[in-house]
MOPAC internal coordinates of N, CA, C and O (Angstrom, degrees):
PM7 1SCF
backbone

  N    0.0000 0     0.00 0     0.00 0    0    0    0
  C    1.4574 1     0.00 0     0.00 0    1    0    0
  C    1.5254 1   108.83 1     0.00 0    2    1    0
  O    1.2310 1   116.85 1   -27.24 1    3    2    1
  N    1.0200 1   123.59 1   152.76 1    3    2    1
  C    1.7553 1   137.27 1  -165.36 1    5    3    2
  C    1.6527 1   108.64 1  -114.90 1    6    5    3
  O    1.2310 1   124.80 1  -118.41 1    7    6    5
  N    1.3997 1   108.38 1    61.59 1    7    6    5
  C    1.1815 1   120.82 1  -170.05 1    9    7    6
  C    1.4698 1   109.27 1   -47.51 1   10    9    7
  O    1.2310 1   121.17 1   135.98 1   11   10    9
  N    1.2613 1   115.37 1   -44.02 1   11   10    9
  C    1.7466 1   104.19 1   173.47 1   13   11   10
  C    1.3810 1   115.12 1   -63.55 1   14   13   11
  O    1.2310 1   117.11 1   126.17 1   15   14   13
  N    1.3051 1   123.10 1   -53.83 1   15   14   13
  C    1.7647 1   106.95 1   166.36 1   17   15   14
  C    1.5165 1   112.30 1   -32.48 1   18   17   15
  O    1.2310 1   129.71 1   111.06 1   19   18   17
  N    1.3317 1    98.88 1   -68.94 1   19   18   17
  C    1.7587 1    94.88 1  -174.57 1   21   19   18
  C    1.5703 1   134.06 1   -48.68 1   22   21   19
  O    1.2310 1   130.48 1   175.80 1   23   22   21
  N    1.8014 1    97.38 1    -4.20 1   23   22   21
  C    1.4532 1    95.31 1  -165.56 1   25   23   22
  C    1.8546 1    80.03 1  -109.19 1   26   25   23
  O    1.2310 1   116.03 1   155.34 1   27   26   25
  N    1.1860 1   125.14 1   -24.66 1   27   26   25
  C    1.3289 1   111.03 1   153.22 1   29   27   26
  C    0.9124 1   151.11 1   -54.82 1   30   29   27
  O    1.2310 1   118.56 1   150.83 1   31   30   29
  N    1.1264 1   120.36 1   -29.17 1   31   30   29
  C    1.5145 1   163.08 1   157.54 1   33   31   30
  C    1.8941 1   106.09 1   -32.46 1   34   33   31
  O    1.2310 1   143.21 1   114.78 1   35   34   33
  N    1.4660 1    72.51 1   -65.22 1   35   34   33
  C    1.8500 1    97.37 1  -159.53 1   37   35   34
  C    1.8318 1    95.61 1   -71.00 1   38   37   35
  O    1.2310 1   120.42 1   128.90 1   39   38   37
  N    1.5750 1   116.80 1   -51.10 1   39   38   37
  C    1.0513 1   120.80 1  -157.55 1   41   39   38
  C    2.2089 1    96.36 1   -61.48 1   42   41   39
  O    1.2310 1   131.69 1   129.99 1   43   42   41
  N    0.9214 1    95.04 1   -50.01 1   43   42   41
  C    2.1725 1    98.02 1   169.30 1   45   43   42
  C    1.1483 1    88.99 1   -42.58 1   46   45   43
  O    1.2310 1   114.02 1    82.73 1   47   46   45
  N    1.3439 1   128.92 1   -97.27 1   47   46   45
  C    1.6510 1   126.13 1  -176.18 1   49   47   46
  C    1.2008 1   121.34 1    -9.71 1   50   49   47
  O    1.2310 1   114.47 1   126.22 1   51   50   49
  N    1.3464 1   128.08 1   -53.78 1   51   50   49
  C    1.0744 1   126.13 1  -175.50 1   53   51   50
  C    1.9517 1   122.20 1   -77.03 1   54   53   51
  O    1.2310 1   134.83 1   136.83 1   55   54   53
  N    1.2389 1    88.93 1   -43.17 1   55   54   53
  C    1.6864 1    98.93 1   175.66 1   57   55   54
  C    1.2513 1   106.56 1   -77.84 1   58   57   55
  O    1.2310 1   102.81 1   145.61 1   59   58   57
  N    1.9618 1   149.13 1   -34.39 1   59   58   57
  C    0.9257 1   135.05 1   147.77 1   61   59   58
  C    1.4499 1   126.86 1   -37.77 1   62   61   59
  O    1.2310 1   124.25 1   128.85 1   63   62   61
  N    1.4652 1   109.45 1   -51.15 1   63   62   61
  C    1.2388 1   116.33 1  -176.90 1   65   63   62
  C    1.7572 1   120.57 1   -74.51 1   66   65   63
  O    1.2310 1   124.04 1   159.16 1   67   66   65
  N    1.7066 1   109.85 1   -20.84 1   67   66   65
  C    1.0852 1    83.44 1   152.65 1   69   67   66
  C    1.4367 1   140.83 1   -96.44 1   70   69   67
  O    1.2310 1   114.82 1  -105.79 1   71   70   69
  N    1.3621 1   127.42 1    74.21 1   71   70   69
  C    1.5155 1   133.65 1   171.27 1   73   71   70
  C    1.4417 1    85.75 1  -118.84 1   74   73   71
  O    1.2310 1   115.52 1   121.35 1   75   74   73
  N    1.2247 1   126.11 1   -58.65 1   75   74   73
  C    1.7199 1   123.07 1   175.83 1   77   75   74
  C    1.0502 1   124.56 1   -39.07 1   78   77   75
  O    1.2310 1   118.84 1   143.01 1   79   78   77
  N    1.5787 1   119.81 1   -36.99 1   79   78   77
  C    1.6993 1   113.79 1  -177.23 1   81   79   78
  C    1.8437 1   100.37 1    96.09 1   82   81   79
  O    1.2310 1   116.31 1   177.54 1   83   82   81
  N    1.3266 1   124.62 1    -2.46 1   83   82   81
  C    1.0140 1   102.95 1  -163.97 1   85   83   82
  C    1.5177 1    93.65 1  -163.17 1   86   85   83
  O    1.2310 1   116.38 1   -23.63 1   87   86   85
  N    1.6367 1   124.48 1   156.37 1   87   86   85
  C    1.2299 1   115.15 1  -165.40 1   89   87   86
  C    1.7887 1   109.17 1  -105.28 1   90   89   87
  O    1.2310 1   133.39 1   -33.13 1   91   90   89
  N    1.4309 1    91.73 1   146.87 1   91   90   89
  C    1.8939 1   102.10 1  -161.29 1   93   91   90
  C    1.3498 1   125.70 1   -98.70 1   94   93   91
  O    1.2310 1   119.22 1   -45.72 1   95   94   93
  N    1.0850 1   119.09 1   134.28 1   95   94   93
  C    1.4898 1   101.90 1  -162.75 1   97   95   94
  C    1.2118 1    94.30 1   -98.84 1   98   97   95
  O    1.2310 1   123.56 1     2.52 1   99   98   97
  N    1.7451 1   110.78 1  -177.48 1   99   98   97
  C    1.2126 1   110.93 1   174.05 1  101   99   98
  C    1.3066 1   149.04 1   -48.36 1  102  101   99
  O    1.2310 1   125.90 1   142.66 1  103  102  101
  N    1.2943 1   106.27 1   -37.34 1  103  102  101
  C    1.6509 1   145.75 1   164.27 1  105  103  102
  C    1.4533 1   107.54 1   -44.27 1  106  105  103
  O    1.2310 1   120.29 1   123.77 1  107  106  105
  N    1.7528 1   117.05 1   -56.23 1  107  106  105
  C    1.3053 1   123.65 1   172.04 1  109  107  106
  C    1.0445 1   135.19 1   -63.75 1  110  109  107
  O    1.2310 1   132.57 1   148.84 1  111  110  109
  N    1.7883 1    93.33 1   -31.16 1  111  110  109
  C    1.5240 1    98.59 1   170.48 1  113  111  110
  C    1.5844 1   135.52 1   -87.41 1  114  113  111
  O    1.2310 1   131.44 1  -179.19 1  115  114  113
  N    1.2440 1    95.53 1     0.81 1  115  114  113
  C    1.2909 1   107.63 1   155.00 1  117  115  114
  C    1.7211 1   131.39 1  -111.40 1  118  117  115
  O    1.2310 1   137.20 1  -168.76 1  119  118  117
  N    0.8277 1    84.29 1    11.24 1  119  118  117
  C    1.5865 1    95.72 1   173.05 1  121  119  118
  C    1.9994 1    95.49 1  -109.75 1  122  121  119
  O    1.2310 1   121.32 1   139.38 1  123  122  121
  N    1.3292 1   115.08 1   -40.62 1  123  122  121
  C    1.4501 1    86.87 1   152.36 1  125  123  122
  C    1.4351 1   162.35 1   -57.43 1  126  125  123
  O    1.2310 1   131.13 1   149.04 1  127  126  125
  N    2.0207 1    96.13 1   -30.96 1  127  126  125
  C    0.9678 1   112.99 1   152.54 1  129  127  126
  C    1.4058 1   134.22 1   -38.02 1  130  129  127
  O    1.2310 1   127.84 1   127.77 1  131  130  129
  N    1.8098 1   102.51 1   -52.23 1  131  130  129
  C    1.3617 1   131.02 1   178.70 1  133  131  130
  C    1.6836 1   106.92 1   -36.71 1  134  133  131
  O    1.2310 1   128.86 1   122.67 1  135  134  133
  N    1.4783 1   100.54 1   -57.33 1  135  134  133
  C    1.7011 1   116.80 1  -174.17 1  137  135  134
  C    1.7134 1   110.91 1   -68.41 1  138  137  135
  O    1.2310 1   124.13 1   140.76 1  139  138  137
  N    1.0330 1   109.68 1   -39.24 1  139  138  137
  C    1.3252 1   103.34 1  -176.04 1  141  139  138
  C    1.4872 1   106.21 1   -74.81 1  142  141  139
  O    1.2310 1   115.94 1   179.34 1  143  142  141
  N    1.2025 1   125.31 1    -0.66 1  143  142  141
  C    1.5056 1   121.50 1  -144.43 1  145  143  142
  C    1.9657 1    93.46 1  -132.33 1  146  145  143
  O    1.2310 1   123.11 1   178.29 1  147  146  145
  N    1.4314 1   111.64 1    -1.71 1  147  146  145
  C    1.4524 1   129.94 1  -166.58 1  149  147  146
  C    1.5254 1    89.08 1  -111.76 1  150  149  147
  O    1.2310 1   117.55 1   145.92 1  151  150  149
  N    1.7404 1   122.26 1   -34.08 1  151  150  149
  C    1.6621 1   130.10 1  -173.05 1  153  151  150
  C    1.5398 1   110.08 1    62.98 1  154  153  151
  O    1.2310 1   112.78 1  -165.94 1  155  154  153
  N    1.4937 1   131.24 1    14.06 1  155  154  153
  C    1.6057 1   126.75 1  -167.73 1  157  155  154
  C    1.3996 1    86.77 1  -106.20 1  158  157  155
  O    1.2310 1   122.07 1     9.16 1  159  158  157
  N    1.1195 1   113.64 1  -170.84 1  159  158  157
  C    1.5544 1   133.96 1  -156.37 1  161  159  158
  C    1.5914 1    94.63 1  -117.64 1  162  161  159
  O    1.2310 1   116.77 1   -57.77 1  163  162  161
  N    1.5209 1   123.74 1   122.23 1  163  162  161
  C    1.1964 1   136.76 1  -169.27 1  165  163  162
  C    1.6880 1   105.06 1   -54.41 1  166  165  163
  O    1.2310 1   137.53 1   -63.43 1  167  166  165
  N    1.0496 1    83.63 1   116.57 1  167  166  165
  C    1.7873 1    93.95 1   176.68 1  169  167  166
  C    1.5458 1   111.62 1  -123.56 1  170  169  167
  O    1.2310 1   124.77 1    12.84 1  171  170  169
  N    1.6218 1   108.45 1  -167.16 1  171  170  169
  C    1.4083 1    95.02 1  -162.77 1  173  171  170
  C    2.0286 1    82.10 1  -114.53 1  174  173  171
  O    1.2310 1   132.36 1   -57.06 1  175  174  173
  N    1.4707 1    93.73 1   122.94 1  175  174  173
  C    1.4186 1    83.93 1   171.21 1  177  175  174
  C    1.6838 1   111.94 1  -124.27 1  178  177  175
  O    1.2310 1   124.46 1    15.89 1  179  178  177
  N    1.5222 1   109.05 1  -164.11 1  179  178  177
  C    1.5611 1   113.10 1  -149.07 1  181  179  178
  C    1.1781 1    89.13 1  -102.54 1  182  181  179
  O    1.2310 1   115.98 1   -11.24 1  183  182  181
  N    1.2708 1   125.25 1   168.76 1  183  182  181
  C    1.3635 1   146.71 1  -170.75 1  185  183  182
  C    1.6263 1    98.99 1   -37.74 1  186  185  183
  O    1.2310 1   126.94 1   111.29 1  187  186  185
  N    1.3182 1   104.25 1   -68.71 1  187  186  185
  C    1.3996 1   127.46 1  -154.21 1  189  187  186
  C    1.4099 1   101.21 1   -77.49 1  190  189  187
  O    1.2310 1   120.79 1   172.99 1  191  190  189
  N    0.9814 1   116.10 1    -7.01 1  191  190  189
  C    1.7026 1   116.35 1   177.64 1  193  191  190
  C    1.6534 1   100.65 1  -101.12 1  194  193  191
  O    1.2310 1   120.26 1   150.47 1  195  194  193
  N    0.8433 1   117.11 1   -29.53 1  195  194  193
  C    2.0907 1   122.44 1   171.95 1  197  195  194
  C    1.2049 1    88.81 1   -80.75 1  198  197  195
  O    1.2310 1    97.94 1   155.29 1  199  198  197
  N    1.9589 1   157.00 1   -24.71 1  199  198  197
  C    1.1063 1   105.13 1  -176.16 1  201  199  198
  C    1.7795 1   113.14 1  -109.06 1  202  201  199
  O    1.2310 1   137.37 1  -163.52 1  203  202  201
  N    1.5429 1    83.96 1    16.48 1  203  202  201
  C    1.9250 1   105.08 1   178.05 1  205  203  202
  C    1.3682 1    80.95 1   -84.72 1  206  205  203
  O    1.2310 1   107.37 1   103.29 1  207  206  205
  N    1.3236 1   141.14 1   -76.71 1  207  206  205
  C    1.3610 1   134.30 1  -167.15 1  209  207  206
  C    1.7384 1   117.75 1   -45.17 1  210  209  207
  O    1.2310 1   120.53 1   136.72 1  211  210  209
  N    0.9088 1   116.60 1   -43.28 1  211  210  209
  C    1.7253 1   111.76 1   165.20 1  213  211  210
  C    1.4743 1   106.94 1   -74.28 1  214  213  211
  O    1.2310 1   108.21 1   154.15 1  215  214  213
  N    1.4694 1   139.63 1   -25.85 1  215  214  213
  C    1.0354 1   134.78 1   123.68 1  217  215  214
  C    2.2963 1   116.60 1    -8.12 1  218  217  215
  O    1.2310 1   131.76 1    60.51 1  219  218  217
  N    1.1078 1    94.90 1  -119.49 1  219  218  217
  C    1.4206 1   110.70 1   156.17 1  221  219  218
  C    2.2051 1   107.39 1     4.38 1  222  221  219
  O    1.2310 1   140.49 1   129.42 1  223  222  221
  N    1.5283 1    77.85 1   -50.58 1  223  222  221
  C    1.9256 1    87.31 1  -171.01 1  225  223  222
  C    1.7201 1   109.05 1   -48.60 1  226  225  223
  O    1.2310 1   135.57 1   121.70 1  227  226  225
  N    1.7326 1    87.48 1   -58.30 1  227  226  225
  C    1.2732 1   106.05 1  -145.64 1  229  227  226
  C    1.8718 1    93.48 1   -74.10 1  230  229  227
  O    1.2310 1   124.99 1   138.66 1  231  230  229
  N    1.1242 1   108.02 1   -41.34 1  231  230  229
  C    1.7717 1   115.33 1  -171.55 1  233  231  230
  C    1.6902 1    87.73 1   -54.76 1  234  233  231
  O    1.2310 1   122.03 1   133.85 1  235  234  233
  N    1.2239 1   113.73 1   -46.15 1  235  234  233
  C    1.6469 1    99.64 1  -166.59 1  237  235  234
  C    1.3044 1   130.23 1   -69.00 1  238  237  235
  O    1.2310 1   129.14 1   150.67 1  239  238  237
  N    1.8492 1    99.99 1   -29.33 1  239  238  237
  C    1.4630 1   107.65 1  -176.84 1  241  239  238
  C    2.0073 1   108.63 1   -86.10 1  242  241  239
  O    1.2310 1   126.48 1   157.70 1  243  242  241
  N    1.4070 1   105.14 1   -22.30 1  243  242  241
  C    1.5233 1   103.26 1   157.64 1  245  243  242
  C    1.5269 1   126.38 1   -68.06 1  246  245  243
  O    1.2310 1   117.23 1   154.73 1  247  246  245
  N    1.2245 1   122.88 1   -25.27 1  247  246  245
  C    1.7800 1   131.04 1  -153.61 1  249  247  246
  C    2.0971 1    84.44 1   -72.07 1  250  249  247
  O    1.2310 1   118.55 1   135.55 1  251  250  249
  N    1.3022 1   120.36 1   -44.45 1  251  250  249
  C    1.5851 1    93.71 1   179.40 1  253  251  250
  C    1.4963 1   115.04 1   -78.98 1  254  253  251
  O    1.2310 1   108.76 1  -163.05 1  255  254  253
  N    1.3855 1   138.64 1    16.95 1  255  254  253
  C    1.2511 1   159.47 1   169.94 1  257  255  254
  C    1.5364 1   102.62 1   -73.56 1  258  257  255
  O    1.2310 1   125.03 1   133.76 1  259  258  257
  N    1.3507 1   107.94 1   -46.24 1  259  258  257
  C    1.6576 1   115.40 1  -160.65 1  261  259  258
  C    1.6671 1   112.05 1   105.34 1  262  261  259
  O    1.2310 1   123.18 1   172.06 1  263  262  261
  N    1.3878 1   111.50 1    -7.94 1  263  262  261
  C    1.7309 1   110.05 1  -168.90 1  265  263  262
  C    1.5663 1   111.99 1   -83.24 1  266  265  263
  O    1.2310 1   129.36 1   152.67 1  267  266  265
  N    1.3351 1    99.57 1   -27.33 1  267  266  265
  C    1.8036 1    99.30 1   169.66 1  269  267  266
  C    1.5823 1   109.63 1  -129.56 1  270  269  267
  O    1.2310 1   125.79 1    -6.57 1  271  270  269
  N    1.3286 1   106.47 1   173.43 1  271  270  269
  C    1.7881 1   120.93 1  -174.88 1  273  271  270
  C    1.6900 1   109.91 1  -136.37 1  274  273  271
  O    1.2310 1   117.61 1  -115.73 1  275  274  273
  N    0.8386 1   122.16 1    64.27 1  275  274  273
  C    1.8447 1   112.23 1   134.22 1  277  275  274
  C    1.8723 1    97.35 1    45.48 1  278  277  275
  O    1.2310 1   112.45 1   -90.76 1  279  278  277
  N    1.0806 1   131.85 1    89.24 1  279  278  277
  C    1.3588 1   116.29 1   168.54 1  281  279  278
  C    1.6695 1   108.49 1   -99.22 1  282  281  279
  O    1.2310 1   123.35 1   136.09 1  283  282  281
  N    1.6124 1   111.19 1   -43.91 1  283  282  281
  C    1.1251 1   108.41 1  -171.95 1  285  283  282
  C    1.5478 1   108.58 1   145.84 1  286  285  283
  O    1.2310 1   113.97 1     4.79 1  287  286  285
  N    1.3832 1   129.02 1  -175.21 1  287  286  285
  C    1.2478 1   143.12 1  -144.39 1  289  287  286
  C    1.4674 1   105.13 1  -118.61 1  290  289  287
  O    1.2310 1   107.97 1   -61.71 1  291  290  289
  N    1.5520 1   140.06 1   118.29 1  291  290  289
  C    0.9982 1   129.99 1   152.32 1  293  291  290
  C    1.5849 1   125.59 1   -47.95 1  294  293  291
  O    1.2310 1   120.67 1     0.25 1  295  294  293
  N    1.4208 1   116.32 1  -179.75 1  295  294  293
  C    1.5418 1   120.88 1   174.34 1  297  295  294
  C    1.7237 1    98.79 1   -65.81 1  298  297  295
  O    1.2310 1   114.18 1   159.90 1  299  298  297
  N    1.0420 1   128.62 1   -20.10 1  299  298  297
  C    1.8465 1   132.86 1  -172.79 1  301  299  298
  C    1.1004 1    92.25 1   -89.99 1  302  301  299
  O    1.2310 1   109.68 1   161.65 1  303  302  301
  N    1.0410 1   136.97 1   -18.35 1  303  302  301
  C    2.1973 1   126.91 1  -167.85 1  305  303  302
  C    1.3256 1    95.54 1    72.05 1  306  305  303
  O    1.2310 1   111.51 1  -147.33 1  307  306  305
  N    1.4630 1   133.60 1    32.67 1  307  306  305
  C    1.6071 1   122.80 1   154.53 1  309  307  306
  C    1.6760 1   114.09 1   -96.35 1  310  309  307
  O    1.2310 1   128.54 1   -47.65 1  311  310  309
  N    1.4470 1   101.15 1   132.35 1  311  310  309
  C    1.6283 1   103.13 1  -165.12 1  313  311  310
  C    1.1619 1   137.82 1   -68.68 1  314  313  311
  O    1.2310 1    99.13 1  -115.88 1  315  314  313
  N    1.3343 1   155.17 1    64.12 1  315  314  313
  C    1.8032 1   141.52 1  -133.25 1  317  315  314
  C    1.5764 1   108.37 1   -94.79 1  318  317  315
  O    1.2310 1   127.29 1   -31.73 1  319  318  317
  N    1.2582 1   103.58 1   148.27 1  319  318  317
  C    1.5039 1   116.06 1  -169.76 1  321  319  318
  C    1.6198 1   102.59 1  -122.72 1  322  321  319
  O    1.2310 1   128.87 1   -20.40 1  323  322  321
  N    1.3249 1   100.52 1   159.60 1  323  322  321
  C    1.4546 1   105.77 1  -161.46 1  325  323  322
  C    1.4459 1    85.51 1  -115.34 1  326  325  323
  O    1.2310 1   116.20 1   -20.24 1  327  326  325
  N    1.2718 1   124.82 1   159.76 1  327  326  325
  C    1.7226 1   134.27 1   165.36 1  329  327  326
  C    1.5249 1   101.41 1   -75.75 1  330  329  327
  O    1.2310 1   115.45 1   -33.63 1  331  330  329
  N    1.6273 1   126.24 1   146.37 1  331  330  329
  C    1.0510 1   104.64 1   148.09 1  333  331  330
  C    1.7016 1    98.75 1  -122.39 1  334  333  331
  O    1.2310 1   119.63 1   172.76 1  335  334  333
  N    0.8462 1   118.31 1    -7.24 1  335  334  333
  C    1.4507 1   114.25 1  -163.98 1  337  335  334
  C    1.5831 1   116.37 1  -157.20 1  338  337  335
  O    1.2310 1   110.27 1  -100.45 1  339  338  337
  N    0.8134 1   135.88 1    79.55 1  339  338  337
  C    2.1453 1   140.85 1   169.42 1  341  339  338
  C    1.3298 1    90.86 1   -31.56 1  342  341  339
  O    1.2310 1   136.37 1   -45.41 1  343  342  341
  N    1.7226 1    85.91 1   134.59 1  343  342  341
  C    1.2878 1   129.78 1   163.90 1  345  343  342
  C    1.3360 1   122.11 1   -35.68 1  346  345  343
  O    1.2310 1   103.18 1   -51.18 1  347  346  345
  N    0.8802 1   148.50 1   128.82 1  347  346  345
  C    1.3797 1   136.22 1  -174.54 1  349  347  346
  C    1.7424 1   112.52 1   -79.73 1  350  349  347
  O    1.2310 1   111.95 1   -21.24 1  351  350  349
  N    1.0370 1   132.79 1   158.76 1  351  350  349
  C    1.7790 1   131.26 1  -167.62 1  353  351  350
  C    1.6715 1    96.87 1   -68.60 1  354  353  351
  O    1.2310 1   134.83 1   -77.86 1  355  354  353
  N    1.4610 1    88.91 1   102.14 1  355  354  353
  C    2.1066 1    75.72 1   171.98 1  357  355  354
  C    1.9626 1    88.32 1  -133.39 1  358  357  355
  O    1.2310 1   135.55 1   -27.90 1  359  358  357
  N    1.2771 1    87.51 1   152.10 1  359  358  357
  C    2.0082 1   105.75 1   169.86 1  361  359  358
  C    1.8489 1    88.15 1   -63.49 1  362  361  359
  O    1.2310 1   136.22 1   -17.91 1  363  362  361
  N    1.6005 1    86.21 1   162.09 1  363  362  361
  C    1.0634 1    90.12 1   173.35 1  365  363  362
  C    1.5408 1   155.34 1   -96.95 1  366  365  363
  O    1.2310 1   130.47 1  -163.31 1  367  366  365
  N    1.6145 1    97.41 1    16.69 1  367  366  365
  C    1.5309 1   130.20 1   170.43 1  369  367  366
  C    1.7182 1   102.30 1   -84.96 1  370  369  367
  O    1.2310 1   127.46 1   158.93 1  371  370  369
  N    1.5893 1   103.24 1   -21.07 1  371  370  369
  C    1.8498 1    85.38 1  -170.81 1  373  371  370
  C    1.2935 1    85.24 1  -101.93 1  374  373  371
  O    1.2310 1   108.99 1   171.41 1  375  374  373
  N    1.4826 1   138.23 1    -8.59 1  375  374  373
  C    1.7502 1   136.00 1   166.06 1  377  375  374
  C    1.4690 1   117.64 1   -63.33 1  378  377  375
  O    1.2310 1   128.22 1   166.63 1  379  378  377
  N    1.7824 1   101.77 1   -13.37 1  379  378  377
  C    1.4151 1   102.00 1  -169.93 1  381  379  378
  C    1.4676 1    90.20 1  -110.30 1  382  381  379
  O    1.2310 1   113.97 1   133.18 1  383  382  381
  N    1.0529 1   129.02 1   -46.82 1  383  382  381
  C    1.6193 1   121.77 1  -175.27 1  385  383  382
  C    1.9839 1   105.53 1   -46.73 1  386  385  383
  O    1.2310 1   129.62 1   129.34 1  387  386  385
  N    1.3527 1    99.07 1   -50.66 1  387  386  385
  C    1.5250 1    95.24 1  -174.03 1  389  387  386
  C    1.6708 1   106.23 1   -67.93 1  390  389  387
  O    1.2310 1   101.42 1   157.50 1  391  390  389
  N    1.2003 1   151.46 1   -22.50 1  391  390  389
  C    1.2113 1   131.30 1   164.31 1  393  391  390
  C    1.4046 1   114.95 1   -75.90 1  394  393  391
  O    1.2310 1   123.79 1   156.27 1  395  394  393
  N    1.8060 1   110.33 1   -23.73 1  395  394  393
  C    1.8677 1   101.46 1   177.37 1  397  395  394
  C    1.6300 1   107.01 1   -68.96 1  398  397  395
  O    1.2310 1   122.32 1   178.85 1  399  398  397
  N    1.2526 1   113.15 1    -1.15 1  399  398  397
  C    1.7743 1   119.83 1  -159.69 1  401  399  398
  C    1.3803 1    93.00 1   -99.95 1  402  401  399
  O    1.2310 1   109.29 1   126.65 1  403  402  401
  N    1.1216 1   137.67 1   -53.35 1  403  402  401
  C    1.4089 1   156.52 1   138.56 1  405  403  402
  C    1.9230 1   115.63 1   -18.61 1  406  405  403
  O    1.2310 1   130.99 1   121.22 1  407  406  405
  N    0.9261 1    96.39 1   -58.78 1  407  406  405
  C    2.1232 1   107.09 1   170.79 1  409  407  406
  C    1.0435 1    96.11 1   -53.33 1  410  409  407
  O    1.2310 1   115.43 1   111.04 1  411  410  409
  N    1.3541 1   126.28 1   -68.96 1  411  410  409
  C    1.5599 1   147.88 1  -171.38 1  413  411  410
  C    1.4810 1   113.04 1   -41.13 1  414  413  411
  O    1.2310 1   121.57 1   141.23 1  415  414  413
  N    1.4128 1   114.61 1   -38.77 1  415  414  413
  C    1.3835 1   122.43 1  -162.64 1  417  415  414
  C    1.8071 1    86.03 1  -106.52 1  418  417  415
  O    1.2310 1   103.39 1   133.45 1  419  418  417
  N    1.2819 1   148.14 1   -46.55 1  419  418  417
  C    0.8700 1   148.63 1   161.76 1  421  419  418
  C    1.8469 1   129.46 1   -15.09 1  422  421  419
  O    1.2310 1   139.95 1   122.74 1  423  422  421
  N    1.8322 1    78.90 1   -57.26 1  423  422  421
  C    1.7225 1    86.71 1  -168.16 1  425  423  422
  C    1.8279 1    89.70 1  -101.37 1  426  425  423
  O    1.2310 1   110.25 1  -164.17 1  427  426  425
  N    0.9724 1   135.92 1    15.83 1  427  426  425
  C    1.5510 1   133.12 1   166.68 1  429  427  426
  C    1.6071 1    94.22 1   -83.54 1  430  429  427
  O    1.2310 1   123.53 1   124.54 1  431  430  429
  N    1.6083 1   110.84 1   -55.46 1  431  430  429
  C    1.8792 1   105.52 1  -170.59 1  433  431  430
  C    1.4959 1   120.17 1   -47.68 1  434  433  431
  O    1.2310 1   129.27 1   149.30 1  435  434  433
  N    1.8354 1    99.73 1   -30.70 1  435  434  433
  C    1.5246 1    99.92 1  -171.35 1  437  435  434
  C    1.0789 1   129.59 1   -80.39 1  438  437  435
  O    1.2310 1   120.10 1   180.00 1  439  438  437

C-alpha cells in the first residue's frame, strides 16, 4: 500500500470536505466534481442526471490522462466529452486509485 498517496488522498478529502460540514466519500466527490464541472446552481436532480454528472466527473478527471476530449456544451450548458482512447484493463482497486490520483490532482488546480 502507498501510504503517502493515501495520506494524500485523505488529506483532499478532508479539506474538500470541510466546506460541507461533513466527510465525503468518493461517490460525492465526484458527483461534486460533476456540479462544478456542469457550472449551474445545485439543484435537485433525477437519478439519471446524478449519474450523467459522475459521468461529467470521471470524463473530466481523465481528459489530462489523454482518455477523454473537451467537445463542448449542449443547448442546457451540460458538457460532452468525446473518447479518445479506452482505459487500459486494470482490477478495480487500481481503477479506483487512478481516479483518487486524478481528484487529488483536480482539487490542487482549483
Amino acid at each position: 500500500m502507498d501510504y503517502a498517496f493515501e495520506k494524500e488522498y485523505q488529506d483532499t478529502v478532508t479539506r474538500v470536505s470541510a466546506h460541507f460540514g461533513e466527510t465525503l466519500d468518493y461517490a460525492a466527490l465526484l458527483f461534486l466534481i460533476g456540479i462544478q464541472e456542469l457550472g449551474h446552481e445545485p439543484a435537485h436532480y433525477k437519478k439519471d442526471q446524478k449519474l450523467e454528472l459522475m459521468h461529467i466527473a470521471i470524463c473530466t478527471l481523465l481528459e489530462p490522462y489523454g482518455y477523454y476530449s473537451f467537445e463542448g456544451r449542449d443547448e442546457e450548458g451540460w458538457p460532452h466529452f468525446r473518447k479518445v482512447e479506452d482505459l487500459p484493463a486494470l482490477a478495480a482497486a487500481d481503477q479506483e486509485t487512478l481516479i483518487k490520483r486524478a481528484i487529488i490532482q483536480y482539487f490542487q488546480e482549483e
